[in-house]
N, C-alpha and C positions, 0 to 999 in steps of 0.2 A: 565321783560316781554314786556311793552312798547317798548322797544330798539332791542330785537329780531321782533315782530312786523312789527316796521318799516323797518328795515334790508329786511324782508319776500316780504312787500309791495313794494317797490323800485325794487328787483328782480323779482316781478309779473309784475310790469311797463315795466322792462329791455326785460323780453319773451314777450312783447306785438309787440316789435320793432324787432322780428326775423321772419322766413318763419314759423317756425313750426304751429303758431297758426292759420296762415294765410291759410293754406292748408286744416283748419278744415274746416273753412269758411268765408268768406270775413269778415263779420263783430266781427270775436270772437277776433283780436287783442285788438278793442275798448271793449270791453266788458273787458278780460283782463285789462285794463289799467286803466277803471274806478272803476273796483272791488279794484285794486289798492289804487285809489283814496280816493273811501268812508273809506278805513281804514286808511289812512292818515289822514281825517278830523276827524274821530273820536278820533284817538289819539290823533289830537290838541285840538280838542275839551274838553276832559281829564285831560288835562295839569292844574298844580297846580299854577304853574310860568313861565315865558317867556321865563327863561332858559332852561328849560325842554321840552317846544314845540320847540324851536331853536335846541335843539338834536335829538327829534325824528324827525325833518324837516330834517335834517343834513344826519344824518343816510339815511332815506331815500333816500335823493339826489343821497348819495354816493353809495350806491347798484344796484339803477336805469343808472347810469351814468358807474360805471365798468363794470358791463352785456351787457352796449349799448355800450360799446365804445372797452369793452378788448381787441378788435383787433389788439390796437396797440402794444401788445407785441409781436405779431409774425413780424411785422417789424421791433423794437426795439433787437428783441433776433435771431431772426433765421438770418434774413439779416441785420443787423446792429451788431452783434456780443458780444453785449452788454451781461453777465451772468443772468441768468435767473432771480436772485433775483433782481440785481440791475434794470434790463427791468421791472418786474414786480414791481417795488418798485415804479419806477416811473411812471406808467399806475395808481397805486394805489393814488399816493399822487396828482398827475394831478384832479383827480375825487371827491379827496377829496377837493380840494381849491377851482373849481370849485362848491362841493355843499354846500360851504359856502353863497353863494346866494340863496341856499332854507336853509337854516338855518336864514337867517333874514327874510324869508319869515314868518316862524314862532314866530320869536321871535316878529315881528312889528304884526301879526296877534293876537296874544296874549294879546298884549299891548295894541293895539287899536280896537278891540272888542266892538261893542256896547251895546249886548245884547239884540239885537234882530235879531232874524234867519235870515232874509232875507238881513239884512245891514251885516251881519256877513258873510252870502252867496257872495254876490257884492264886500267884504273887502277882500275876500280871491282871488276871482276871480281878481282883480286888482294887488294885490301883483303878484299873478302867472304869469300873464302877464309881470308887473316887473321885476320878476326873471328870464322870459325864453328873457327876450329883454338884459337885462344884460349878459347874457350868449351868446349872439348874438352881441353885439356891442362892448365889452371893451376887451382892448388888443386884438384885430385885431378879436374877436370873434370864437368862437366855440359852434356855437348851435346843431350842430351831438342830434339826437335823439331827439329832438323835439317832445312834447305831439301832436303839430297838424299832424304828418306824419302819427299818428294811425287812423286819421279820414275819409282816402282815401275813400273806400268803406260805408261810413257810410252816412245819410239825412245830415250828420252838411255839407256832402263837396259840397253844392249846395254854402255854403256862400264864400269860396274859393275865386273867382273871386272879391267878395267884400272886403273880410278882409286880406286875405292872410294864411299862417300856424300860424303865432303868433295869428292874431286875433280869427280866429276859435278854437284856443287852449284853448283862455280865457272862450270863449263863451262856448265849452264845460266845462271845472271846474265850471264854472257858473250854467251849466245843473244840473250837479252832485252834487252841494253845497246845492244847493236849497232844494231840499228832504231831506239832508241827516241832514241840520241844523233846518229843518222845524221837523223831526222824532224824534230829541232827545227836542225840546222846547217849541213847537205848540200845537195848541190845535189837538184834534182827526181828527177834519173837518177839519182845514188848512191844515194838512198832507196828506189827499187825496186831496184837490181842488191843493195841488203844484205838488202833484205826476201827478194829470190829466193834469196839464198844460203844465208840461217837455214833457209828453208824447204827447199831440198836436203839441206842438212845434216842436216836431221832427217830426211827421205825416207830417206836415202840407208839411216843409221842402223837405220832401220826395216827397209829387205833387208838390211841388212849379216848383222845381229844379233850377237849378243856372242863369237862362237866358240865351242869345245867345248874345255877345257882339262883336263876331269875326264874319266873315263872309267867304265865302270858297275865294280864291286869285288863279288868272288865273287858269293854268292847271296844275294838280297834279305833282308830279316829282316820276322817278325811281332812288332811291337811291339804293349804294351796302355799305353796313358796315364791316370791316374787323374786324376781331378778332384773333389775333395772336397767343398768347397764349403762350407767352415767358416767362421762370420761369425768375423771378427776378433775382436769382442768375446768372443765364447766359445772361442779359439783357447788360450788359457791361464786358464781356467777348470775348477777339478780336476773339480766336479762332470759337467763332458762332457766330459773328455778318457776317459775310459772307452769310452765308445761309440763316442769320435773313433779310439783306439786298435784296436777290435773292430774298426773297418770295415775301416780301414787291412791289416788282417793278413788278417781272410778275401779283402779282394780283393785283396792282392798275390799271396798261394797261389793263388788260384782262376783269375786272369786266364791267360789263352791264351797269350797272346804269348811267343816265346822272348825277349825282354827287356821287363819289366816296369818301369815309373816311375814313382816318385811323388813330388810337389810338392816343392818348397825347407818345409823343418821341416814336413811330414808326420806326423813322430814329433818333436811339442815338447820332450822329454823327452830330458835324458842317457841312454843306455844303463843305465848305471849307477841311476837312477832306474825303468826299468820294472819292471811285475811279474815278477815267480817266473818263467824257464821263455820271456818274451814274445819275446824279441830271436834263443835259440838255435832257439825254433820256427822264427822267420823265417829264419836262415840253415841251419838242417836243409830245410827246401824248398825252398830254391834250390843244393840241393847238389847235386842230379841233373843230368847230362848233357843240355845242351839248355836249360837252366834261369837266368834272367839277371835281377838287378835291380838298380835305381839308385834311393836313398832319400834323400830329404832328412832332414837330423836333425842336431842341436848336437851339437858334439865336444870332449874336454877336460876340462880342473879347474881348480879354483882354483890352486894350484899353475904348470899348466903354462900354464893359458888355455881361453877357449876358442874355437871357432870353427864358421863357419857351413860345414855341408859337405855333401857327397852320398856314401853309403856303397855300393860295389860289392860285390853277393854273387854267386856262382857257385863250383861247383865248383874252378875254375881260382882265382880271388881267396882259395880257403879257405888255399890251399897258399903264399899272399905270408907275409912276415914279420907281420903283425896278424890274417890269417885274414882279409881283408877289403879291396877297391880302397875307396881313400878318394880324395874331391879335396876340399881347403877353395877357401872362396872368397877370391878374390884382391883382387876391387876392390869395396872396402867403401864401404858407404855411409857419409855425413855424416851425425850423429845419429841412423843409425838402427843402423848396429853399430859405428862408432867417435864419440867425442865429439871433435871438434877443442878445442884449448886455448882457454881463456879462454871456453868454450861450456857447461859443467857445470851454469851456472848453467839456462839456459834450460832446457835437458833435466830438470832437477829439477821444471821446472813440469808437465812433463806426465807425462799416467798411463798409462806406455810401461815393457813390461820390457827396456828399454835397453841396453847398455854397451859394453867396450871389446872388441872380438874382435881376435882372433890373423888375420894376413897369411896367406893359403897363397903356394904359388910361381906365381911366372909361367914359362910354358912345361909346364903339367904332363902326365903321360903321359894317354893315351886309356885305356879301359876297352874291353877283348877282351870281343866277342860274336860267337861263331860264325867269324872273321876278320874281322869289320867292327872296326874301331876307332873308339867311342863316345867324344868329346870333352864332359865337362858341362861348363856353365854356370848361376850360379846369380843370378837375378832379374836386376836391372838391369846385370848385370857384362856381360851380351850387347849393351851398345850400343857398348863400346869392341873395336870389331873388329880392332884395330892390334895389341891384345894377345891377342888368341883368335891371329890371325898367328904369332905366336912359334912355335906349337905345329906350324905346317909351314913350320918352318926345313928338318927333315931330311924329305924328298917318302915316303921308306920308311918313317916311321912317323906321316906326318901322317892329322890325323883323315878318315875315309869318310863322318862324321857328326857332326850336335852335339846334344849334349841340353839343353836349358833350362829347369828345373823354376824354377818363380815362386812368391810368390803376394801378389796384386796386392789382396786383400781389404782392405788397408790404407788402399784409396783409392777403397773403394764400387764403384757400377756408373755410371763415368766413363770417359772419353775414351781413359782411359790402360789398360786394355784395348787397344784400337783401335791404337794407337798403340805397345804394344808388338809385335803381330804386327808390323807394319809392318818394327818393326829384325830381328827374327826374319827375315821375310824379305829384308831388306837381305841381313843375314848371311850367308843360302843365297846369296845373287846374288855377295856380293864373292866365296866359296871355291868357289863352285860344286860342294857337297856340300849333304845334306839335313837338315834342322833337325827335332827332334822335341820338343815343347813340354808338357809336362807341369803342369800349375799346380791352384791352388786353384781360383780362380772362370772363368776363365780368361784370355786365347785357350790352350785346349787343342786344340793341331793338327799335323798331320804339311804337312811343306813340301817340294818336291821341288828339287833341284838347280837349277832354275831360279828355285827363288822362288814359283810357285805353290801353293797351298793345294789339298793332295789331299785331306784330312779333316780333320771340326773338330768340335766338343761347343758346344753353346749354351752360351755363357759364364753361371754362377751358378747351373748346374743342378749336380747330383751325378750322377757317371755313368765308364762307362771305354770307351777310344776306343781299338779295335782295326783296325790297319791295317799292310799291306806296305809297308815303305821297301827301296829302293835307294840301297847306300851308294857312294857316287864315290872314285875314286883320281885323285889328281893335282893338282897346285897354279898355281891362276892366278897373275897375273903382279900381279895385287893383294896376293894372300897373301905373293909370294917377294918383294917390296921393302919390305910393310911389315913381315915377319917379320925382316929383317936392319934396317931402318931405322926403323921404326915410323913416324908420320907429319911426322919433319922433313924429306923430300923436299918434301912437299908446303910445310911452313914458307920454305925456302931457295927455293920457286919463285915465290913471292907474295913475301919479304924482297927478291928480285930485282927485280922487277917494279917496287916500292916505287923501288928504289935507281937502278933506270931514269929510271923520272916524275923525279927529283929531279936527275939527269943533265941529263936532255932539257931543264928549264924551267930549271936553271943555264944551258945551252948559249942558250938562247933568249934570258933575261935578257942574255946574254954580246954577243947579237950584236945585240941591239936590237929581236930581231923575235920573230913568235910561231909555232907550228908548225903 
């Protein structure tokens, strides 16, 4: 029964990270996800052995993690050609090795336990932290679904700017821990004085709100976001990339906006590969004054490599050493632009134009428009915010703004849409500057300094989405620790936490008694 349970719980996690709940009302994800929650710690709390909360920990992970992620079997089976069992085989055992990190969650919770509610509360909360930075840092990281991305619309996302989504994450399980270890071992009165205090805490939160760390940065910009709307499967198909190409170029010229955008590989095509004349039309039009674009497109040769990038045109970019702002992308994906070792094999099964791309830099310069300074980001590299950070180390040339061109066609019309606005708007909340999202099917939307969605294109349609952004100056206090430290603060204060519990229950061992 436990093991059904947990299975239930991890799937009420997994629907907390889709639109549906979302549409009820802002705040019933989180609600969701903590109802979740309390039946997890009561399981552990349950457990007879270490072993047995390390399974129902597990369990959990694993139901939580294939609901949030199974996206990837519609690019592993429909466009990668892989047989359904084998695609889903591997979506399954991916989520399962991954929720091996909440299985020691459990098992060390178990273990080091002190016996008393609120150190038991603090000892869970730090593991969890442990477990979602683990999941975020080793083997190049895959934190997709993240507890803090259900926290958008809730009082906890006033701390955002402070702590970031891991931090806010803990600090939620912390909220939830407290009650739920104070109801099953507390005296009557304790269990109302912790219930009243989560609930102040969050009031409080609620008038507090997050501070203003940014401030508004020269004159707003009109931006135009392209959304193209290319099925996968004919994305490299010669016969339509013709028309893919025509569309692309009369509406980057024609669009309004003094910075124009379009999707991550927009132009499939090396440069070097277009037609006669295609590529200098497009930087002869944005050579005029007032005139700005940011292009997805593959960059490189056999020779040097190559790499997945966004190409800045303007007036001003003509005159850089290439004629052109360029950013490559930095954090590549697994299998889908680098192959990890001893993986070649797998990638050979499927019918993907695959391969090795070229690293860009971490920390790289913004793109000048107008004075605002344009920071891109390309596809999934927008969920590690530790590293977008780097870029406002120095406050005098950190970004006003971030661009994020995607495109999510890869994975049909699933969750993971949904789910990417989601870190998009994280992103706005941690730097407290405005995110501009540019993609294939989409979410194509403009997000304001705060995280709110001020426009947006019906995701799968074709179309371009014109709108004013204001760009912010100034760096929260998120940006400036994890631009100098990246996320081992947060590591060394869970390691601690860890090394406490293990203090405390020696101490207790020591003296015969319990805490």
């Amino acid at each position: 029964m436990a093991a059904l349970l947990a299975v239930a719980g991890g799937g009420l996690h997994a629907l907390s990270l889709s639109p549906w709940w979302a549409a009820l009302a802002p705040w019933m994800p989180a609600v969701g996800q903590s109802v979740a929650l309390v039946g997890l710690l009561r399981l552990l709390a349950g457990a007879a052995r270490p072993g047995q909360a390390a399974l129902v920990a597990w369990l959990y992970g694993a139901a939580w993690l294939v609901g949030a992620t199974g996206w990837m079997y519609v690019s592993l089976h429909r466009y990668g050609g892989l047989p359904a069992w084998v695609a889903g085989g591997a979506v399954v055992l991916l989520c399962l090795a991954l929720a091996g990190y909440m299985a020691a969650l459990g098992w060390l919770w178990l273990r080091l336990r002190l016996g008393s509610w609120w150190c038991d509360a603090i000892l869970f909360a730090a593991l969890w932290l442990l477990c979602e930075l683990a999941r975020a840092l080793i083997l190049t990281g895959f934190p997709w679904g993240a507890s803090g991305y259900v926290l958008l619309d809730t009082p906890l996302m006033a701390l955002i700017p402070w702590v970031g989504v891991y931090g806010v994450g803990a600090i939620w399980a912390l909220l939830v821990a407290l009650p739920v270890f104070a109801t099953l071992s507390a005296r009557t009165v304790t269990k109302w004085v912790t219930l009243c205090c989560v609930v102040m805490i969050v009031g409080g939160l609620q008038s507090a709100g997050s501070g203003h760390f940014t401030r508004p940065h020269r004159s707003p910009l009109t931006v135009s976001l392209l959304q193209s709307n290319v099925p996968q499967d004919e994305k490299f198909v010669m016969e339509r990339q013709v028309g893919m190409l025509l569309w692309h170029a009369q509406t980057l010229l024609s669009a309004p906006g003094q910075l124009v955008v379009a999707p991550e590989t927009a132009i499939p095509l090396l440069p070097s590969q277009l037609p006669e004349g295609y590529w200098s039309q497009l930087s002869a039009g944005f050579n005029a004054p007032g005139r700005h674009a940011l292009i997805g497109v593959p960059l490189g040769d056999f020779r040097q490599g190559y790499t997945n990038s966004v190409v800045g045109l303007s007036a001003a970019a003509g005159r850089l050493a290439d004629g052109q702002y360029r950013y490559d992308k930095y954090h590549l994906v697994p299998f889908g632009e680098f192959i990890p070792d001893g993986f070649h094999w797998f990638v050979r099964m499927m019918n993907m134009p695959l391969g090795d791309f070229s690293r860009g830099h971490l920390g790289a310069s913004s793109f000048s428009v107008d004075g605002q300074r344009v920071a891109p980001t390309i596809c999934y590299e927008d969920l590690f915010g530790e590293e977008i950070a780097r870029r406002f180390l120095q406050a005098d040339v950190a970004p006003t703004m971030l661009a994020n061109v995607s495109n999510l066609a890869w994975f049909g019309e699933s969750v993971a849409i949904h789910q990417h606005l989601q870190i998009a708007r994280m992103r706005s909340l941690e730097f407290q500057v405005p995110t501009i999202r540019a993609t294939n099917t989409g979410a194509t939307v403009v997000i304001d300094h705060a995280g709110a969605v001020l426009a947006n294109l019906t995701p799968n349609t074709r179309g371009v989405l014109t709108a004013t952004v204001q760009g912010m100056a100034g760096v929260t206090p998120f940006a400036w620790w994890a631009a100098r430290f990246g996320l081992w603060p947060l590591v060394a204060i869970s390691v601690s936490f860890l090394v406490w519990a293990m203090w405390m229950q020696r101490r207790a061992v020591s003296n015969g008694s319990s805490i």
